[in-house]
C-alpha positions as CSV (number, residue, x, y, z in Angstrom):
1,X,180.3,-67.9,-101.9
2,X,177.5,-68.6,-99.9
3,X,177.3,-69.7,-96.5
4,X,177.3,-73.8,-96.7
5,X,174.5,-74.1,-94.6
6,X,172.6,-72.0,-97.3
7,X,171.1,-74.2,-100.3
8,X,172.6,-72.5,-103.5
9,X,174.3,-74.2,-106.5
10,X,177.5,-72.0,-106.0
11,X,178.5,-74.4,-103.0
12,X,179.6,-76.5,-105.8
13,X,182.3,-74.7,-106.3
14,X,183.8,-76.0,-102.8
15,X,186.7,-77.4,-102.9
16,X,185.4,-81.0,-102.2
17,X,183.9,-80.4,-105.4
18,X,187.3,-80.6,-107.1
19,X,188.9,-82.9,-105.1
20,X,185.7,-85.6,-105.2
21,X,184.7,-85.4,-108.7
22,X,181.3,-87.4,-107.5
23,X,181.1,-85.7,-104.2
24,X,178.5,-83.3,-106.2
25,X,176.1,-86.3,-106.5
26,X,175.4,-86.3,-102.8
27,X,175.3,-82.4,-102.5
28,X,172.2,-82.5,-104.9
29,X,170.9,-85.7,-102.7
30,X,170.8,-82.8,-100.1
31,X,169.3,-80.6,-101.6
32,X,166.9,-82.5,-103.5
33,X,166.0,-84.3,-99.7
34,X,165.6,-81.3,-98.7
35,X,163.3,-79.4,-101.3
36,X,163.1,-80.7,-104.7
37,X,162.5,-77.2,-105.7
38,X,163.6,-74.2,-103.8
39,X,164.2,-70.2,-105.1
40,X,168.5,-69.9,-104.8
41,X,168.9,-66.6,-103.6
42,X,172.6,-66.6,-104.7
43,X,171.8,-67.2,-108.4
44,X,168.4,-65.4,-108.6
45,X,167.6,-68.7,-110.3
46,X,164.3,-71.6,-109.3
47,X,166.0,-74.5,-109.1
48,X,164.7,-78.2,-110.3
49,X,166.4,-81.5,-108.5
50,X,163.8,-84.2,-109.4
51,X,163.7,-86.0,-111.9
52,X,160.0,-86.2,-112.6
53,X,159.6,-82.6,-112.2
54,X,162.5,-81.3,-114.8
55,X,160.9,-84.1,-117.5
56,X,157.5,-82.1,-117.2
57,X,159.1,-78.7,-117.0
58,X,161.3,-79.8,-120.1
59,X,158.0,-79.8,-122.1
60,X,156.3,-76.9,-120.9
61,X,155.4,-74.4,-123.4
62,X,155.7,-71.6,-120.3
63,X,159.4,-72.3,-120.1
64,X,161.1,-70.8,-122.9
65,X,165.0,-71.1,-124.0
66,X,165.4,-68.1,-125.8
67,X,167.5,-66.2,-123.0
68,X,170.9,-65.2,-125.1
69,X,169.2,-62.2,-126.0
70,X,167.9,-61.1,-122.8
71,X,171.6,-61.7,-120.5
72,X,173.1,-60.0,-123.5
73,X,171.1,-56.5,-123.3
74,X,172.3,-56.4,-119.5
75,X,176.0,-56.3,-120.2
76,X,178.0,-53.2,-120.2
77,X,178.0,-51.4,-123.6
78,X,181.9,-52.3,-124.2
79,X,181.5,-56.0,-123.1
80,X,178.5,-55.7,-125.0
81,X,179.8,-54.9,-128.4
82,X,182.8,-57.3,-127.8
83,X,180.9,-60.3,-127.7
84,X,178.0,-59.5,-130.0
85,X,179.7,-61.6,-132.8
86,X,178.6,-64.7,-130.4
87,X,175.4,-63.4,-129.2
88,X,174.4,-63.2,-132.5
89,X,175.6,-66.8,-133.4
90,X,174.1,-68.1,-130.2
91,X,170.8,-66.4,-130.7
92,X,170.4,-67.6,-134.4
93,X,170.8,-71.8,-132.9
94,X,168.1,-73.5,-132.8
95,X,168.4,-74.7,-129.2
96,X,168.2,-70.8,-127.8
97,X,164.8,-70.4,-129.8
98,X,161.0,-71.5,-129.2
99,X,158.4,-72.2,-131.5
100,X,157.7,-71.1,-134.2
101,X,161.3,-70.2,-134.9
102,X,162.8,-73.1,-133.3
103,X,160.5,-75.3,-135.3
104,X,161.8,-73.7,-138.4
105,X,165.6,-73.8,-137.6
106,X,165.0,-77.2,-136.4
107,X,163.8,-78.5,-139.7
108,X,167.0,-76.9,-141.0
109,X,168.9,-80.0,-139.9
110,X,166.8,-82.9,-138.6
111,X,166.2,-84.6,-142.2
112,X,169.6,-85.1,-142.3
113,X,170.5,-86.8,-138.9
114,X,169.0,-90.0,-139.5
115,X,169.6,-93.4,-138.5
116,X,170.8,-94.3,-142.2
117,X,173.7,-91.5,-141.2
118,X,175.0,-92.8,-138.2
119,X,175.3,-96.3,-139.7
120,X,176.9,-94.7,-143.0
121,X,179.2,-92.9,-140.4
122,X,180.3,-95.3,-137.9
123,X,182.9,-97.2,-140.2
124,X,184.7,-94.2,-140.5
125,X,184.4,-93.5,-136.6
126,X,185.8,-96.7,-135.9
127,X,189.4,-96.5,-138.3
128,X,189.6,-92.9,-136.4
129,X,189.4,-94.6,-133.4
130,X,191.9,-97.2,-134.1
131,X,193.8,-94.6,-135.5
132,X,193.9,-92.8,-132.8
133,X,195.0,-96.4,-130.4
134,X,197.8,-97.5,-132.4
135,X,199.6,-94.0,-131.7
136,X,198.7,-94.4,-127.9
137,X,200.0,-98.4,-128.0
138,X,203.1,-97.2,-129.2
139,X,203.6,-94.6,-126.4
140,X,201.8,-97.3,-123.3
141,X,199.0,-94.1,-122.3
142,X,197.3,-91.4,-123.6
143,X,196.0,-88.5,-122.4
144,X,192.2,-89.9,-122.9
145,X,190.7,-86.1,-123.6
146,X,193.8,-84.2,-125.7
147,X,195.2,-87.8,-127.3
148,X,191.4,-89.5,-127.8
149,X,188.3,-88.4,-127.3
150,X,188.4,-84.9,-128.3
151,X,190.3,-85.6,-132.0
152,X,188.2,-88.5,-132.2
153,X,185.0,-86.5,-131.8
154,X,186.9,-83.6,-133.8
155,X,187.4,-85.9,-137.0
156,X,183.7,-86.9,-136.9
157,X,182.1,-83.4,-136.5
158,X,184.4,-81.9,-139.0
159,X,183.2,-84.6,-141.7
160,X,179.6,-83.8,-140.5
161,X,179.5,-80.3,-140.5
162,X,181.8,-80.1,-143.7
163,X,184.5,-77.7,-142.3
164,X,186.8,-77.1,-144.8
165,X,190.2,-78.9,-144.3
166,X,192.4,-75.9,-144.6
167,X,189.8,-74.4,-141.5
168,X,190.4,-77.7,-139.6
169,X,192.6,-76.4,-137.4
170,X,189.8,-74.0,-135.9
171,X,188.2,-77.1,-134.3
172,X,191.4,-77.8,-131.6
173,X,190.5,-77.4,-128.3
174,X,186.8,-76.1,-129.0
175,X,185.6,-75.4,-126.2
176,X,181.7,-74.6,-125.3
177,X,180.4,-71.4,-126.8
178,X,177.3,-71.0,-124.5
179,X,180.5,-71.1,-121.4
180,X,182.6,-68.8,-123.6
181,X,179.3,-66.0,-123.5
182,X,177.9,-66.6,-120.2
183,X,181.3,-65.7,-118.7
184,X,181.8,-62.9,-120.9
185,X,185.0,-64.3,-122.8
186,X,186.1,-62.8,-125.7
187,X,188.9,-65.8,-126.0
188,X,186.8,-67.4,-129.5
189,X,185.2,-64.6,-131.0
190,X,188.6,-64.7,-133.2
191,X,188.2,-68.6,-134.0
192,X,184.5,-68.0,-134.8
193,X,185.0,-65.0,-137.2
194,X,187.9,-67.3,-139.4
195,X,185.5,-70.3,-139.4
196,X,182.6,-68.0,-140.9
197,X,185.0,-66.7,-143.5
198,X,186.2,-70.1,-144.1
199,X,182.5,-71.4,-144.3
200,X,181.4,-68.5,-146.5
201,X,183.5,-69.6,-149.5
202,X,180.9,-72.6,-150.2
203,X,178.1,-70.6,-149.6
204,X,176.9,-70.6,-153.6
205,X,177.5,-74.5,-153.3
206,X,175.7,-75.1,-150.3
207,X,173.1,-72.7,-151.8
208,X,172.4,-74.4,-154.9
209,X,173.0,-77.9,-153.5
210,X,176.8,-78.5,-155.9
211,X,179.0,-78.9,-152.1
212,X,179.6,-82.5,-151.8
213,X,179.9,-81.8,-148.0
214,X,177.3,-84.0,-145.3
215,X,176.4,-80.9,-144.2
216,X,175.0,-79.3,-147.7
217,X,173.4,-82.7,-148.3
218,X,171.6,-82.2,-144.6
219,X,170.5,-78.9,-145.6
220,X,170.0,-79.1,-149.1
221,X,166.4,-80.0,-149.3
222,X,165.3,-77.5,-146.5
223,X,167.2,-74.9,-148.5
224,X,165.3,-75.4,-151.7
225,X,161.4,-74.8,-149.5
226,X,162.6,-72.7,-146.9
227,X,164.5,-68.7,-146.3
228,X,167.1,-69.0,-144.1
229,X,169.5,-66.5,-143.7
230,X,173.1,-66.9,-144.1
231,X,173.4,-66.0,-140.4
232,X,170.7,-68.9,-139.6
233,X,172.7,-71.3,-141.9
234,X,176.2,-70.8,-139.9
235,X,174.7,-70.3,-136.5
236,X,173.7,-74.0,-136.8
237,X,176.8,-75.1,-138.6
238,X,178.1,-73.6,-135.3
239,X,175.9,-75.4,-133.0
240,X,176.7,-78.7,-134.6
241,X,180.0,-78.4,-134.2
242,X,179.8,-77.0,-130.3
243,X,177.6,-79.9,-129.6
244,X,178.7,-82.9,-131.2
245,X,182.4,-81.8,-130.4
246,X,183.0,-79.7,-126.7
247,X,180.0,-81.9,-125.3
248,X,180.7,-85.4,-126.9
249,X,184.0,-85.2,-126.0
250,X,183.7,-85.0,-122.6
251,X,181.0,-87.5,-122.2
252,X,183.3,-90.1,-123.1
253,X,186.5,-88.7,-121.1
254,X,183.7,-89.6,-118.2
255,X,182.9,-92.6,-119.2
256,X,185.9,-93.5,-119.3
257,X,186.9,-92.1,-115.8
258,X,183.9,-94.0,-114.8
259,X,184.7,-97.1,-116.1
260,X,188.3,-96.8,-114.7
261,X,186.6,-96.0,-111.1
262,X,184.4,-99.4,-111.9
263,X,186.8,-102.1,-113.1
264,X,183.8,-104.7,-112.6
265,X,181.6,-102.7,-115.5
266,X,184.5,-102.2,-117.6
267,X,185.3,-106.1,-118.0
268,X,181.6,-106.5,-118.1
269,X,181.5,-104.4,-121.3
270,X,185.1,-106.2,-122.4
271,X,183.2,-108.9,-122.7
272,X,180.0,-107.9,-123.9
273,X,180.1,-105.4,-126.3
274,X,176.7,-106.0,-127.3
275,X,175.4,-103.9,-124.4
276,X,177.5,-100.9,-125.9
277,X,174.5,-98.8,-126.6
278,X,172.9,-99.6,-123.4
279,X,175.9,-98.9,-121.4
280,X,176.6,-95.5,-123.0
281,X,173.3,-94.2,-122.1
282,X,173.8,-95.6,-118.3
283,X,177.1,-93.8,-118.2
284,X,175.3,-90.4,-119.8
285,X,173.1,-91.0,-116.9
286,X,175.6,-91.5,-114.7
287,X,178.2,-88.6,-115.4
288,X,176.8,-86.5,-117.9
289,X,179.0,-83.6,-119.5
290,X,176.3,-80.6,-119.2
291,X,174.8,-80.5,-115.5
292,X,172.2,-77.8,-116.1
293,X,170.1,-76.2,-118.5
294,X,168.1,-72.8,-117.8
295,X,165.1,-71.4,-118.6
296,X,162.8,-68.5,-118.6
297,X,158.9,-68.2,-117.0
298,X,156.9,-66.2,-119.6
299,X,153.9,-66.4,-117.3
300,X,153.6,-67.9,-114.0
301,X,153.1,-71.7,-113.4
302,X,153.8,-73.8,-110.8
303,X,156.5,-76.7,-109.7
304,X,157.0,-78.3,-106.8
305,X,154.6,-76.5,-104.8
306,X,155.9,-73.7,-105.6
307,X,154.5,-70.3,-107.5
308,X,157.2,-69.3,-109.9
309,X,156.7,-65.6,-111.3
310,X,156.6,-64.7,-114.5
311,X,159.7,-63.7,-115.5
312,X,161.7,-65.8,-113.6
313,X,164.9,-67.8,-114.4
314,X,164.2,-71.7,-113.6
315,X,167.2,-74.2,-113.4
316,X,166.9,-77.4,-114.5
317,X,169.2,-79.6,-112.8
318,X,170.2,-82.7,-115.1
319,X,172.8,-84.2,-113.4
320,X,170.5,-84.4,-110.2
321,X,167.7,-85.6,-112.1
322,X,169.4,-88.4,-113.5
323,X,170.3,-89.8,-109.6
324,X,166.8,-89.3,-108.6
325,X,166.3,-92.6,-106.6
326,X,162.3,-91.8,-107.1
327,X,163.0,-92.8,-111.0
328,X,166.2,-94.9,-110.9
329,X,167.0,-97.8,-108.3
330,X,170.5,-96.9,-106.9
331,X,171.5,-94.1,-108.7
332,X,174.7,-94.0,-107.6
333,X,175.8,-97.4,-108.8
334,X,176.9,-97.8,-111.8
335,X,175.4,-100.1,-113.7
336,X,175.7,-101.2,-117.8
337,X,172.8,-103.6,-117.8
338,X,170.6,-101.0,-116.3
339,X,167.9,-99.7,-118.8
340,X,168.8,-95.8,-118.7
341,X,167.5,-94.2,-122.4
342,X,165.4,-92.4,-120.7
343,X,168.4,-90.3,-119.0
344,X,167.8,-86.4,-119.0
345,X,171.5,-85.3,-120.3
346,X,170.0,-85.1,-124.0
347,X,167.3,-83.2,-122.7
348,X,163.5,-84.1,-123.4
349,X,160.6,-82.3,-125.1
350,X,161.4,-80.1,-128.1
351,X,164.7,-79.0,-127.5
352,X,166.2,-82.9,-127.3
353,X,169.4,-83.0,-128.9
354,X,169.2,-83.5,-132.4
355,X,172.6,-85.4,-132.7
356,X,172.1,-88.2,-130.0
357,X,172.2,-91.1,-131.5
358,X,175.7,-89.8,-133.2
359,X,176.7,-88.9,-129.8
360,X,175.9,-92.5,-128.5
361,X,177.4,-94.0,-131.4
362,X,180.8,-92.2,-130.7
363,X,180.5,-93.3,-126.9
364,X,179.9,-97.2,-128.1
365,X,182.6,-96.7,-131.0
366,X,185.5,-95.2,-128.3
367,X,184.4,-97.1,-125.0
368,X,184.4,-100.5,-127.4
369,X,187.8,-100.1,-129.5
370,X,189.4,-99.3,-126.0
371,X,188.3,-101.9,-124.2
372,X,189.0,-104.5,-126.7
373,X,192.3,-103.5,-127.3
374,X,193.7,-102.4,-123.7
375,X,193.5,-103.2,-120.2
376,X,193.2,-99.6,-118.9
377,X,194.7,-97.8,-115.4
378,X,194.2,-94.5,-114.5
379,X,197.5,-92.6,-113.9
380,X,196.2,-89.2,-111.9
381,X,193.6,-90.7,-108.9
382,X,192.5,-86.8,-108.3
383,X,192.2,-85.4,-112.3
384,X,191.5,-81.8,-112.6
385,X,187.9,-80.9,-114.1
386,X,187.3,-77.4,-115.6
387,X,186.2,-74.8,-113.2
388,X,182.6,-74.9,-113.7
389,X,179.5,-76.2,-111.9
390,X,177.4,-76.4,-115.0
391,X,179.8,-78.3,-117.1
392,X,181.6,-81.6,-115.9
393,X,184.6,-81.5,-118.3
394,X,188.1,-82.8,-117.6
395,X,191.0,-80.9,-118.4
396,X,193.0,-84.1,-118.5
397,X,192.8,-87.8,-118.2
398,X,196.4,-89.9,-118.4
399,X,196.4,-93.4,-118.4
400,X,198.2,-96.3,-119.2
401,X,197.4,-99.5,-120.5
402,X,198.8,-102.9,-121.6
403,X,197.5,-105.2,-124.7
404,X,194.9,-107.4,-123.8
405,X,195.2,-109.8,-126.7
């Protein structure tokens, strides 16, 4: 650990950081007070804090995403070979791939996530969901993550990606595959090698377009124009399910913890569900699941006043970004009526996430039925988050709650 006094993104791990699970909000307000950017010695990384500044870099063509391949060739040989079953799955995803290839894998899904398919979609999110309630009712609390948000975002991802129902069971406690290969865990490469065998025995129906699955119909039209490889096919299969499952899921576990830390928002949105969609972007804003993203100079540029080599890594710091006070009027508050869609935990630029307006959906779906059904109370005032800087997920959320009508 670094010396506090020395600005570095490993002071988060501090344990104020666990204790005061918004305490990291006013770390960033030092640093970012301090220098906007700044080189962090600790993790050999440039590191972004404004918001304006990680929006522009988000769309630079100098900046490029594809660094699975580069962290992976500096492993030792044996962890190496270990995890290469996810390098390779990683490396194939669209999001860890610049233009042209990203273009191409990109195309591989967008003509399916449309507006028409979240509309078609959100009847069945909502049964899930009330589903999911009337098993909670009956106990008086839930476990928001284990008991709610992550089978609720489970059912929908699995219908979406078209994981076989026998394979099912391979989506429980998913966690995040770019976490599982940037700390060298070997923990999934098991659960990814049974899901590939499991996804491989459609793969003449998804090729010639006779699965009934959402995810051939996605990719059926792409298949027919373009050559993607079987490892390109899953590797996004894959990606769909680590982002619209780990990521979604803990989005709304922190919305809700958000909404149960702001009891004045919470009966706001009780009583005006119409600013569902509104409010879920101001609580991405406000809390967002994925704290940073990283990139890679591939010729020198400049930020901040700063000249960052070519080469370099570059941090983009999300979470910090989205309390910039320079964009956003008290960034700390939280606030449903504020106009937030322009948030930075979807990213911006090429690389925006592809399954937002599902994710939102989800958010407005959960946040709604649970509102309108219970009067919510957090049990555990101090709830244990996963030990990670970049990734604000909660291991657990209990509460209890009462009927409201």
């Amino acid at each position: 650990m670094p010396d506090p006094q020395t600005p570095s993104l490993l002071n988060l791990f501090s344990p104020e950081w666990s204790a005061d699970p918004y305490g990291v909000y006013a770390y960033y307000r030092e640093l970012r007070e301090a220098s906007p950017v700044y080189y962090d010695e600790w993790m050999r990384t440039w590191v972004v804090l404004g918001y304006d500044e990680i929006s522009r870099l988000s769309k630079d063509e100098r900046l490029s995403g594809a660094r699975i391949g580069s962290f992976h060739e500096q492993l030792p040989s044996e962890v190496r070979a270990e995890i290469e079953p996810l390098a390779n799955a990683l490396s194939d995803m669209m999001l860890f791939n610049e233009p042209p290839r990203h273009t191409r894998l990109r195309r591989l899904v967008k003509p399916g996530l449309t507006p028409r398919l979240v509309r078609e979609m959100r009847p069945a999110i909502e049964k899930l969901a009330d589903e999911l309630l009337d098993r909670a009712e009956e106990r008086g609390g839930m476990d928001v993550v284990h008991d709610f948000s992550e089978p609720l975002t489970r059912g929908v991802i699995a219908r979406l990606a078209g994981v076989p129902e026998k394979a099912g069971h391979l989506l429980e406690n998913w966690p995040g595959l770019l976490h599982e290969f940037f700390t060298q865990s070997r923990a999934e490469i098991g659960r990814i090698t049974e899901l590939r065998t499991a996804f491989e025995e459609d793969a003449e129906g998804r090729r010639n377009g006779t699965a009934q699955d959402l995810f051939t119909q996605m990719i059926a039209e792409q298949l027919q124009y373009g050559d993607y490889s079987d490892d390109e096919i899953f590797a996004n299969f894959l990606l769909l399910i680590d982002a619209g499952q780990a990521t979604t899921t803990h989005l709304i576990g922190n919305a809700v913890l958000a909404l149960a830390h702001h009891p004045d928002q919470a009966e706001l949105l009780r009583q005006r569900p119409d600013l569902g969609v509104q409010a879920a972007h101001e609580l991405l804003r406000y809390d967002s699941s994925v704290q940073f993203t990283t990139r890679v100079a591939l010729t020198a540029l400049e930020a901040g006043g700063h000249r960052i080599p070519e080469g370099d890594s570059v941090t983009l710091v999300l979470g910090s970004g989205n309390r910039d006070p320079l964009h956003y009027a008290e960034p700390d508050r939280l606030d449903i009526t504020r106009r937030a869609a322009d948030h930075l935990s979807f990213g911006h630029g090429i690389h925006y996430c592809l399954g937002a307006s599902l994710a939102v959906a989800e958010i407005d779906v959960a946040l709604r039925r649970l509102l309108e059904r219970t009067g919510l109370r957090q049990v555990d005032t101090r709830p244990q988050w996963m030990d990670s800087i970049n990734f604000r997920m909660l291991k657990r959320l209990p509460v209890t709650f009462e009927r409201v009508h």
